[in-house]
N, C-alpha and C positions, 0 to 999 in steps of 0.2 A: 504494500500500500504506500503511496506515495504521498507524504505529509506536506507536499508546497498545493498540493490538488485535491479539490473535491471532486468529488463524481457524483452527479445526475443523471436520470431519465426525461429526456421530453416524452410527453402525450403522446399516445398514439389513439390513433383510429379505432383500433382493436383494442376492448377492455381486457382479454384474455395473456396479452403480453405488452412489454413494458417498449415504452418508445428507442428512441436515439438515445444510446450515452452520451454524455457531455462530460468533460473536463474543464474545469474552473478554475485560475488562480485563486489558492486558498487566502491568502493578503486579500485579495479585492470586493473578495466574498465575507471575508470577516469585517471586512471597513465598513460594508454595505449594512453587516447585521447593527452595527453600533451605532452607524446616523439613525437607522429605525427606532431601535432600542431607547437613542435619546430621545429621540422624537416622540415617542412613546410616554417615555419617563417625564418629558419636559411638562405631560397632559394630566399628570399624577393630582396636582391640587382640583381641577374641574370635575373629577369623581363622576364621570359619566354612567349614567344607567343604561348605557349599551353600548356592548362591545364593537357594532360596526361606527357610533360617533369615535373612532381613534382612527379610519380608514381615513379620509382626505387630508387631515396632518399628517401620519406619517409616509404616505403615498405621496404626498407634493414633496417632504425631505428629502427622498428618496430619486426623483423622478430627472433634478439634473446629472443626478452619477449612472442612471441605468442606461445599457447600450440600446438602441434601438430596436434590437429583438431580445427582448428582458425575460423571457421565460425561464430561461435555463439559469438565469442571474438569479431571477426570484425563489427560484427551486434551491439553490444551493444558501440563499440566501437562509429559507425557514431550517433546512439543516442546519446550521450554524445556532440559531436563535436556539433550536431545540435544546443544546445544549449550554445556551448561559440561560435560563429561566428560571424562574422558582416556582414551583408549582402552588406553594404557601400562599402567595403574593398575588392577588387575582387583577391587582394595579401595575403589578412591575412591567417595566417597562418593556424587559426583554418579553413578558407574554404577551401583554398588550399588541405588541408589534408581529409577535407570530401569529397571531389568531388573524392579525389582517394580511398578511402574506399568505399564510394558510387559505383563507376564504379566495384569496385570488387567485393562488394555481387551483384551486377548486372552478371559480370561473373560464379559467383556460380551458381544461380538459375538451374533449370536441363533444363528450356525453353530456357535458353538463349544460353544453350551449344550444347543442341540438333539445336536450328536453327545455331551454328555458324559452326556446322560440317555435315549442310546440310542435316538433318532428314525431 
């Protein structure tokens, strides 16, 4: 296993196997999970009553570092978070920011799109 890379799957087509690998610089991916995270964390006093008001702050934080096909960016991205989060902590910042990168590879998927436009 090579520790400067994460590795991902993009989407596929087929729910039955897993898309594209991708390899990610792990630095750019880890930078990525921390602007979230602060982004996140920065939201900590406003105590939202739901977890999708934390999606347009930390998706605008986010949005000048991501390359222009951000999937596999955002994939490696929630790995990452996965593992700074506290599960304790339903504010912290690193969860906060997974549960809205979570919900948006959830939007990518091509299932999720096709049942949300009714296929």
């Amino acid at each position: 296993m090579n520790k400067s890379t994460i590795t991902v799957h993009l989407p596929s087509d087929n729910p039955w196997f897993p898309g594209e690998q991708v390899e990610l610089k792990r630095a750019e991916v880890e930078k990525l999970a921390r602007i979230a995270a602060d982004a996140a964390e920065a939201l900590r006093a406003r105590n939202f009553q739901s977890s999708y008001s934390y999606d347009q702050p930390v998706m605008a934080a986010l949005a000048p570092h991501l390359p222009a096909d951000p999937i596999a960016m955002l994939r490696g991205i929630e790995k990452v978070l996965w593992g700074m989060l506290d599960l304790n902590d339903w504010h912290d910042g690193a969860n906060a920011a997974r549960r809205v990168i979570s919900t948006t590879n959830a939007y990518a998927t091509p299932g999720f799109a096709a049942a949300r436009h009714g296929y």
